[in-house]
VEXDREN-2710 file (C-alpha; in Angstrom, 1 decimal):
% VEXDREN-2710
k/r/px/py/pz
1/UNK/38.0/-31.5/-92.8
2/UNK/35.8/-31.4/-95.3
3/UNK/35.3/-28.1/-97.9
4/UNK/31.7/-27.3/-96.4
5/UNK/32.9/-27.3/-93.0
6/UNK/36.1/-24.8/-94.1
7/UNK/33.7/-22.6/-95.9
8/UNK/31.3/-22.3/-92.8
9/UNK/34.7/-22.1/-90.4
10/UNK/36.0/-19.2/-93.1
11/UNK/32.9/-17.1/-93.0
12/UNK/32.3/-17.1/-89.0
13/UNK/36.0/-15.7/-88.2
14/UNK/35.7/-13.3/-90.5
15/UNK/32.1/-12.0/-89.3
16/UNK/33.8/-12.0/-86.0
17/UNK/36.6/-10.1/-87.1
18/UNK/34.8/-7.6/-89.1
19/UNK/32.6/-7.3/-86.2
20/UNK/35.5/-6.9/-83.6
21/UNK/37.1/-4.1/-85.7
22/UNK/33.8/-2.0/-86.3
23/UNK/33.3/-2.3/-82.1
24/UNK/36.8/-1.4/-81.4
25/UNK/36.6/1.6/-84.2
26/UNK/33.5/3.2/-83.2
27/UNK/33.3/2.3/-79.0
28/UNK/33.8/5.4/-76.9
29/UNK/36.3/4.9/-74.0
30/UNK/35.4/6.6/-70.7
31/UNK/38.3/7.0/-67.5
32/UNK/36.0/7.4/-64.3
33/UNK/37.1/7.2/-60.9
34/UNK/35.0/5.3/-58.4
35/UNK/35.5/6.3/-54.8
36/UNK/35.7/2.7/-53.4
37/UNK/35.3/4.4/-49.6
38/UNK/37.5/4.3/-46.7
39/UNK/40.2/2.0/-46.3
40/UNK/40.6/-0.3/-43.3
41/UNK/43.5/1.6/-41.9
42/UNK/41.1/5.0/-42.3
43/UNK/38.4/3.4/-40.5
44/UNK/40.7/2.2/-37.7
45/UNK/42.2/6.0/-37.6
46/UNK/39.3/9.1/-37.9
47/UNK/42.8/11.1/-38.0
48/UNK/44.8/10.0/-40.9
49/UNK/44.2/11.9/-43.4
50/UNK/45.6/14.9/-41.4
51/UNK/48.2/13.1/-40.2
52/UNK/48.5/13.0/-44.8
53/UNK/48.1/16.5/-44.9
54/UNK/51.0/17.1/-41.9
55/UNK/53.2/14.3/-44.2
56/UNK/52.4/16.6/-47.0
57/UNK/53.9/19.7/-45.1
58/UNK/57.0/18.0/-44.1
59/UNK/55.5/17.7/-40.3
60/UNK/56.4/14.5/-38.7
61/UNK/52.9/13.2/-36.9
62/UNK/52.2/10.7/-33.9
63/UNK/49.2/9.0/-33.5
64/UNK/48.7/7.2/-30.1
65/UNK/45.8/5.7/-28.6
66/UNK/46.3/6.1/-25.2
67/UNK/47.6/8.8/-22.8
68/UNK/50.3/6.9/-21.3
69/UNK/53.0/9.3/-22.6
70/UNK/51.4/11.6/-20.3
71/UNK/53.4/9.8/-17.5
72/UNK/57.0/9.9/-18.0
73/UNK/58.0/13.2/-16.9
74/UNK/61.6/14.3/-18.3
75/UNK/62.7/17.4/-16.9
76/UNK/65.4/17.9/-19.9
77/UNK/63.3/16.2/-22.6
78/UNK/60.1/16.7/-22.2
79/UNK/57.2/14.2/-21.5
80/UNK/58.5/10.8/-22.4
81/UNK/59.1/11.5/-26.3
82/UNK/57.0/13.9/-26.7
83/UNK/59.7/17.2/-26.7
84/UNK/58.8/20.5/-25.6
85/UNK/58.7/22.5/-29.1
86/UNK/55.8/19.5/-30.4
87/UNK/52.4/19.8/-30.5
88/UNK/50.1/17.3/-28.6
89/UNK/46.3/17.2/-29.6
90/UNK/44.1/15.4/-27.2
91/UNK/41.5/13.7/-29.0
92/UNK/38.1/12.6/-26.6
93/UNK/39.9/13.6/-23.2
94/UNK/37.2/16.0/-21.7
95/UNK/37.0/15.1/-18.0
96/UNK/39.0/11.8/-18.3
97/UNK/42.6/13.3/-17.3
98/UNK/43.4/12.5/-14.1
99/UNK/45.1/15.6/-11.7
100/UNK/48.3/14.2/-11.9
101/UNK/48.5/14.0/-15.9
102/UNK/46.4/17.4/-16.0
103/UNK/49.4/18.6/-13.9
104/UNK/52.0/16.8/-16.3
105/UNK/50.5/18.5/-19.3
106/UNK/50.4/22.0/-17.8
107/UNK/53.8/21.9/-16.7
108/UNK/54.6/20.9/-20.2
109/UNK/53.0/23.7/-21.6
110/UNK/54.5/26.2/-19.1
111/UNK/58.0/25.3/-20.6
112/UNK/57.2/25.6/-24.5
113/UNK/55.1/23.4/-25.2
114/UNK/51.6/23.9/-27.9
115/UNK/48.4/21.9/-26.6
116/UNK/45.0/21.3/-28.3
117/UNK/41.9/20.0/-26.4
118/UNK/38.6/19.3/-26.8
119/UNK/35.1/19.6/-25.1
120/UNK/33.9/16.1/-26.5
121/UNK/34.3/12.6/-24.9
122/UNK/32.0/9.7/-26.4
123/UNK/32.4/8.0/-23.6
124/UNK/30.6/10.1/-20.8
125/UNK/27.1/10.9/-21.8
126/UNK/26.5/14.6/-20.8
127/UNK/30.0/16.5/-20.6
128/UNK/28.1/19.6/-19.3
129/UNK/27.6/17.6/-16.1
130/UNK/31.1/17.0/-15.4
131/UNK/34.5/19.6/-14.9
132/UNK/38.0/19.0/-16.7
133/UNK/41.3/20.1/-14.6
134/UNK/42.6/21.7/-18.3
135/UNK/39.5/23.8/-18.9
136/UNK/39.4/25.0/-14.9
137/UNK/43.0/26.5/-15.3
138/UNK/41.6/29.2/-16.8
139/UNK/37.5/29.3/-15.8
140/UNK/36.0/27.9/-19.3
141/UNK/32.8/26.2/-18.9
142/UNK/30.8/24.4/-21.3
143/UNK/27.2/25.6/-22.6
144/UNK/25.0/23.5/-25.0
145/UNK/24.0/25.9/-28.3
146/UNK/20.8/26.1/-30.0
147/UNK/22.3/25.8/-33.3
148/UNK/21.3/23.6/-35.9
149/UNK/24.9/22.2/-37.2
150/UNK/25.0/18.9/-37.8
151/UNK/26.9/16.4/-36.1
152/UNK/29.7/14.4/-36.7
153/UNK/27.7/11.3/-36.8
154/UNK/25.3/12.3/-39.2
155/UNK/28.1/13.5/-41.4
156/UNK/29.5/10.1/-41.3
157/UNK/26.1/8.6/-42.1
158/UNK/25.9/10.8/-45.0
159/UNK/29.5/10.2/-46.1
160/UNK/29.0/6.0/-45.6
161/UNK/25.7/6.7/-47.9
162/UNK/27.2/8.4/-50.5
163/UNK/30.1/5.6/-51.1
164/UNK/27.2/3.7/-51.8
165/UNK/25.1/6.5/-54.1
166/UNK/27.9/7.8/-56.0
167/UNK/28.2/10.8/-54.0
168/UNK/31.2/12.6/-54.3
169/UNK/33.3/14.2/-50.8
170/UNK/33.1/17.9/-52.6
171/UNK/29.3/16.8/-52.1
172/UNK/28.8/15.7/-48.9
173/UNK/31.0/18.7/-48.2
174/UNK/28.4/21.3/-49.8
175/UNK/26.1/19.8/-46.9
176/UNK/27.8/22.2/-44.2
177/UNK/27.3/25.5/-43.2
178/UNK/30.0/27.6/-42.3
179/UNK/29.2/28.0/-38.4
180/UNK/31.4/31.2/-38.6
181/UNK/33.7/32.8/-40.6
182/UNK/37.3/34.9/-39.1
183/UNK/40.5/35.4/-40.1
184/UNK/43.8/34.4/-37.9
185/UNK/46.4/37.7/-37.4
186/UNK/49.1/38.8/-39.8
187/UNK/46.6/37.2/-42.2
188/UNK/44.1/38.8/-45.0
189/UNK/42.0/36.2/-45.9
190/UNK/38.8/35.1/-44.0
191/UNK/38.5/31.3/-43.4
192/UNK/35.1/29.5/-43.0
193/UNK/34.2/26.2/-40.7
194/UNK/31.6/24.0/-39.3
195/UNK/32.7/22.7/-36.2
196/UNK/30.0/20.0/-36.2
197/UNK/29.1/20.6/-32.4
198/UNK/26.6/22.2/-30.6
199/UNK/29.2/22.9/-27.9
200/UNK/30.4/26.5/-27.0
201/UNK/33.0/27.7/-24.4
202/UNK/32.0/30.3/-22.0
203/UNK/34.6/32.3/-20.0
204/UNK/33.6/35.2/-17.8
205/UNK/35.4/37.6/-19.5
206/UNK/35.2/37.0/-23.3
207/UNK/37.4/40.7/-24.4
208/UNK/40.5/39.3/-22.5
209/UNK/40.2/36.0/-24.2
210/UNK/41.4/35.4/-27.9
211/UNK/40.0/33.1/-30.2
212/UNK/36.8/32.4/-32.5
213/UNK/34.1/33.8/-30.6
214/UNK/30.4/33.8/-31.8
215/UNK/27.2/35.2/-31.1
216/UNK/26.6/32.1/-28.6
217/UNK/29.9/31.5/-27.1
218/UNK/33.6/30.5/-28.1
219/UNK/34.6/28.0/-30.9
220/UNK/38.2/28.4/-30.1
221/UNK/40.3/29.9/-26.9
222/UNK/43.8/30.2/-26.8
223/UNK/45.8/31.0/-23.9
224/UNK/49.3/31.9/-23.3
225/UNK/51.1/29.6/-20.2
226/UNK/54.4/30.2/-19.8
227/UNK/56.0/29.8/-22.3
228/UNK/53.6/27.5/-24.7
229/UNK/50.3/27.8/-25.6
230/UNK/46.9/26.1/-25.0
231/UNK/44.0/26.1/-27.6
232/UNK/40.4/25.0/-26.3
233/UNK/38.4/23.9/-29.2
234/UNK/34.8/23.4/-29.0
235/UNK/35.2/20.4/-30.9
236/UNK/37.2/18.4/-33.0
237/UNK/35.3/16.2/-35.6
238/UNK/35.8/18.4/-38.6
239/UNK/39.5/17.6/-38.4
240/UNK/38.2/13.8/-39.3
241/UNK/38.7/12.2/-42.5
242/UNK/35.4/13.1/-44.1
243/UNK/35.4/16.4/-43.5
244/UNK/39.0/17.7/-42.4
245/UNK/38.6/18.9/-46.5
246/UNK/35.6/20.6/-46.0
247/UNK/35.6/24.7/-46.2
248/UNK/38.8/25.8/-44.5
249/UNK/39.2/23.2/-42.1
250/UNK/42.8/22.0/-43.2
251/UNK/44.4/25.2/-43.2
252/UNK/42.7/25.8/-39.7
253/UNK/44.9/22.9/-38.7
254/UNK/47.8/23.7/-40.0
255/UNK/47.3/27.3/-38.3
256/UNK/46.9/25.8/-35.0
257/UNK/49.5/23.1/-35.3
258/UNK/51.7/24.8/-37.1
259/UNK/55.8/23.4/-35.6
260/UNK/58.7/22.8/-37.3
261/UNK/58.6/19.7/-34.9
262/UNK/56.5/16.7/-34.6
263/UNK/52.5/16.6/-34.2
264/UNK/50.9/14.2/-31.8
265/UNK/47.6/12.6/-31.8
266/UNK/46.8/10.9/-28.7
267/UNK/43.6/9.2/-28.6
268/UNK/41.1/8.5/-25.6
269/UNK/41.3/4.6/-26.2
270/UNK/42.2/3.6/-23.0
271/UNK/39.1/1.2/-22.3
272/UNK/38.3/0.4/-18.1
273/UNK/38.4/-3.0/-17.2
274/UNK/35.5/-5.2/-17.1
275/UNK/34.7/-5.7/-13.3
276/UNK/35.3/-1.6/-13.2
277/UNK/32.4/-1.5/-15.5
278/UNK/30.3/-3.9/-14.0
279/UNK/30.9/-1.9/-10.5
280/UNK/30.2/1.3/-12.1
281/UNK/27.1/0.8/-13.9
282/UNK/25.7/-2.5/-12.0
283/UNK/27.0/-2.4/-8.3
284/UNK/23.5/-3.5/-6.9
285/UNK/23.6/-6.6/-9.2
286/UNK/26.9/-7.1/-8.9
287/UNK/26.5/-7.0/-5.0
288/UNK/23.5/-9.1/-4.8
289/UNK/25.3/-11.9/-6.9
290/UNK/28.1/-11.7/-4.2
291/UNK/25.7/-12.3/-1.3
292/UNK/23.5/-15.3/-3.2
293/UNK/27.1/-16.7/-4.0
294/UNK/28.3/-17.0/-0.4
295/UNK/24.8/-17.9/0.4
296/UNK/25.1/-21.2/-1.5
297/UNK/28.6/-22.0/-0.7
298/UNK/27.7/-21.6/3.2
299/UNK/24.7/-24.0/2.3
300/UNK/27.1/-26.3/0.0
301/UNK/29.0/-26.5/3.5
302/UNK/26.7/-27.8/5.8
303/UNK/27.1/-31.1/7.3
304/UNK/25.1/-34.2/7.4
305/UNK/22.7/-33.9/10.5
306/UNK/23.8/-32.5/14.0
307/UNK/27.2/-31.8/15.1
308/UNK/28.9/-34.7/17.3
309/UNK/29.8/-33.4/20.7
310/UNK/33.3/-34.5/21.7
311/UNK/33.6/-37.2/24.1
312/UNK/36.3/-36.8/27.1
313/UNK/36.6/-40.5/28.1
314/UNK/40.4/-42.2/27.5
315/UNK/38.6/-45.3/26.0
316/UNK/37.6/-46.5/23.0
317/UNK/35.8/-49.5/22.4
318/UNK/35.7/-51.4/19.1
319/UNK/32.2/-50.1/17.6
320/UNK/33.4/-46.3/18.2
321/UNK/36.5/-47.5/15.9
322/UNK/33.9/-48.9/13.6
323/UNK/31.2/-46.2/13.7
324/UNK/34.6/-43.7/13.1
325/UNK/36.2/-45.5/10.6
326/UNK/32.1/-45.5/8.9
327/UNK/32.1/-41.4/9.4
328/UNK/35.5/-40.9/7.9
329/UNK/34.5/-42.9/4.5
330/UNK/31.5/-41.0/4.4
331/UNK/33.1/-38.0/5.0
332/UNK/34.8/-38.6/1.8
333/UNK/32.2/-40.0/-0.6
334/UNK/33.4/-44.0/0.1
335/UNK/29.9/-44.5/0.8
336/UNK/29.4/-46.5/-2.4
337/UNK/32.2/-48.8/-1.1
338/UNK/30.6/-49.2/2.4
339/UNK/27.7/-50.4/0.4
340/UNK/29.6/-52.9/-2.1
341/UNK/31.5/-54.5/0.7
342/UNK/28.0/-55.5/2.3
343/UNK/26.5/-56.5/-1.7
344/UNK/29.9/-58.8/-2.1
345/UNK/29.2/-60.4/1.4
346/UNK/25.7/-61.2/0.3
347/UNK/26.8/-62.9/-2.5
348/UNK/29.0/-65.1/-1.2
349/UNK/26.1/-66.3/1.4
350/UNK/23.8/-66.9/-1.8
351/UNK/26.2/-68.7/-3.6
352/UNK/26.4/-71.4/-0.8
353/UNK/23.0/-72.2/-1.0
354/UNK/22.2/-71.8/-5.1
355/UNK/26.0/-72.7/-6.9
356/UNK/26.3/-70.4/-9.8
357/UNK/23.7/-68.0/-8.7
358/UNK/26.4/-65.3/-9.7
359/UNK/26.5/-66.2/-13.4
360/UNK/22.7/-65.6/-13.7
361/UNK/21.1/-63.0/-15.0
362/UNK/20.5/-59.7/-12.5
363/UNK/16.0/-60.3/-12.7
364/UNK/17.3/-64.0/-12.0
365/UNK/19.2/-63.4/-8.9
366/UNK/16.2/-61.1/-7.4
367/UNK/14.0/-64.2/-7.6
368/UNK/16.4/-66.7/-6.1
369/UNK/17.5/-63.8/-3.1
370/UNK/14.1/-63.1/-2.9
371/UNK/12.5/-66.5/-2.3
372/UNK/15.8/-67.6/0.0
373/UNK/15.3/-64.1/2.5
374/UNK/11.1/-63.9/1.9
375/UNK/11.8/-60.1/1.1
376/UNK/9.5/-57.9/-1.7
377/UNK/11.2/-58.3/-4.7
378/UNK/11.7/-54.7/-5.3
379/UNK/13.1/-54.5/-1.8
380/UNK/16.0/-56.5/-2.9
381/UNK/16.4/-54.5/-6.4
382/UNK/16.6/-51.6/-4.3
383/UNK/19.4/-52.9/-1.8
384/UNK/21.1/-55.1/-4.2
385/UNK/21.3/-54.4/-7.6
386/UNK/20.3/-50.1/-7.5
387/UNK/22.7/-47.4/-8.1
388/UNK/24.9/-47.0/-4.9
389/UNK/25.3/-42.9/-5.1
390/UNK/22.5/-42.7/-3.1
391/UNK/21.7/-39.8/-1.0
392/UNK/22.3/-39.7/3.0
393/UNK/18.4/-40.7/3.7
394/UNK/18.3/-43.5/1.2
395/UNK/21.9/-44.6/2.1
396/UNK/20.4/-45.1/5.4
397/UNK/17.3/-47.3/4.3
398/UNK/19.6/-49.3/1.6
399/UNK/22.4/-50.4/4.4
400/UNK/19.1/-51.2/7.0
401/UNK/18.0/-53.7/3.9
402/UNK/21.3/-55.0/3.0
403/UNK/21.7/-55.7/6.6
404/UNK/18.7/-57.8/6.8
405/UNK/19.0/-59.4/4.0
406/UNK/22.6/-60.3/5.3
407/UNK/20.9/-61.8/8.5
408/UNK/18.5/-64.2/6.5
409/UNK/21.0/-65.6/4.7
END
């Protein structure tokens, strides 16, 4: 290396490292957390952060996305594994119990057990329309507010939106208004909540009833049966993830669901099967493709031409063998064969009169069969050398020319 190149190397790491130190010496360092947004197993589970919250208590939490526990009855035990001093929240199950797990749960209930349900069900559009065996045990009917809380889906909106504008959850929370504000007994402080529905429940008698009662109707009902306890919520979105921290919606949980036990989340997730579906929402369709179906299959089935009428005579003579033996290969699609048996008899006819007509081209054989028989040329390209799956009428015409041909020769 020469000395002007060691001079020029000398000088640039040091201007580097002068410049690296002044950076390093005067660069401000800033720690800022980034919410990256839900994770896959939050997306998959609305529920998990207060299933997080329950962990944090020391409260052992179930979720399940079906109802199926709902089934086993144990006398001694409780439903399947769910025992009688848990808590089971129904999650989406307005008017999709059937009687005999309605009947399960309440017997449940009457023996210890604590149950929260819902007035919401995405699945059914109008939940005012229909009646739940749970809510009918005690009279509560459903009645749609004029309110102007917002939704759970336009929280979500707002939440997803904010991931993406740095909005912050203490934010999107601050976009709520407390739909009302009461306190639970033995207790001094007043708790807020939006309940994110426009949903109220109505009983007849509102003074017998305890629970969070508005101006409009009832939030929350509880009821004493037996020996457990069911709570009727208006609604249960602002127990999800994005806003179970919202106001005081955790501690409303933890109120409700409050067990030295276990906590279980059982979801609506039980999805009807396709051809229920299709019955359901398109039984005129589904009833009209059944008809044009059999319709074709019928007319896939029918025979070529009339039915033969049985014959009673004891004999048989040898063309009713032949004319049999001709129906049963047609029967089964040897037609083609009928045909080549008649093409290979031809061309050993030929062959007697022009010696190696087989090894000439195809337009070479029409000529000589042609000239030999005086038949149109395209007569003979139709019966000898053209595609043998004909159908029944040009089957017909082809064996009348082959047979022609045949007697010419």
């Amino acid at each position: 290396m020469s000395t002007r190149k060691f001079w020029w190397l000398f000088i640039s790491t040091l201007i580097i490292v002068m410049g690296a130190a002044w950076f390093y010496q005067y660069i401000e360092w800033v720690e800022k957390e980034i919410d990256l947004g839900p994770t896959a197993e939050a997306k998959k589970e609305p529920f998990l952060a207060a299933k997080r919250y329950f962990e944090s208590l020391n409260v052992e939490v179930e979720l399940k996305g079906n109802f199926r526990q709902l089934d086993k009855v144990n006398d001694d035990a409780g439903l399947g594994d769910i025992a009688y001093q848990d808590v089971v929240i129904l999650v989406d199950a307005y008017g999709s119990l059937s009687p005999k797990r309605a009947n399960h749960l309440l017997d449940w209930v009457e023996r210890g057990g604590q149950l929260i349900v819902s007035a919401s069900n995405p699945f059914i559009d109008n939940v005012l329309s229909i009646n739940d065996p749970l809510f009918e045990q005690f009279n509560i009917t459903l009645e749609e507010s004029d309110g102007t809380s917002r939704d759970a889906e336009s929280i979500e909106q707002i939440s997803a939106l904010g991931n993406m504008v740095g909005l912050e959850q203490l934010d999107a929370c601050n976009l709520l208004t407390p739909q009302v504000e009461f306190s639970f007994a033995d207790d001094t402080e007043m708790v807020q909540a939006d309940f994110l529905s426009p949903i109220r429940l109505i009983v007849d008698d509102f003074e017998s009833s305890k629970g969070v009662i508005g101006d409009d109707g009832g939030f929350i009902l509880q009821y004493d049966h037996g020996d457990g306890l069911i709570s009727y919520m208006s609604h249960l979105d602002f127990w999800k993830n994005t806003t179970v921290g919202c106001l005081d919606h955790a501690y409303i949980l933890w109120q409700l669901a409050s067990t030295h036990s276990k906590v279980w989340f059982l979801y609506n997730r039980d999805s009807p099967s396709l051809i229920s579906l299709l019955w359901q929402h398109y039984h005129y369709f589904v009833s009209a493709l059944f008809l044009l179906i059999m319709s074709w299959l019928w007319r896939r089935n029918n025979r070529f031409g009339p039915i033969k009428t049985k014959s009673n005579a004891s004999s048989r003579r040898l063309m009713e063998h032949v004319e049999a033996s001709a129906r049963f290969n047609w029967k089964h699609n040897h037609g083609r064969h009928l045909i080549k048996v008649l093409r290979e008899d031809i061309a050993k006819r030929i062959e007697k009169h022009h010696p190696g007509y087989s090894k000439k081209p195809v337009n070479k054989q029409a000529e000589i069969l042609s000239k030999q028989v005086q038949v149109d040329l395209s007569q003979i390209e139709k019966a000898v050398f053209a595609d043998s799956s004909a159908s029944p009428e040009n089957f017909a015409e082809m064996v009348g020319l082959l047979k022609k041909i045949k007697e010419r020769l």
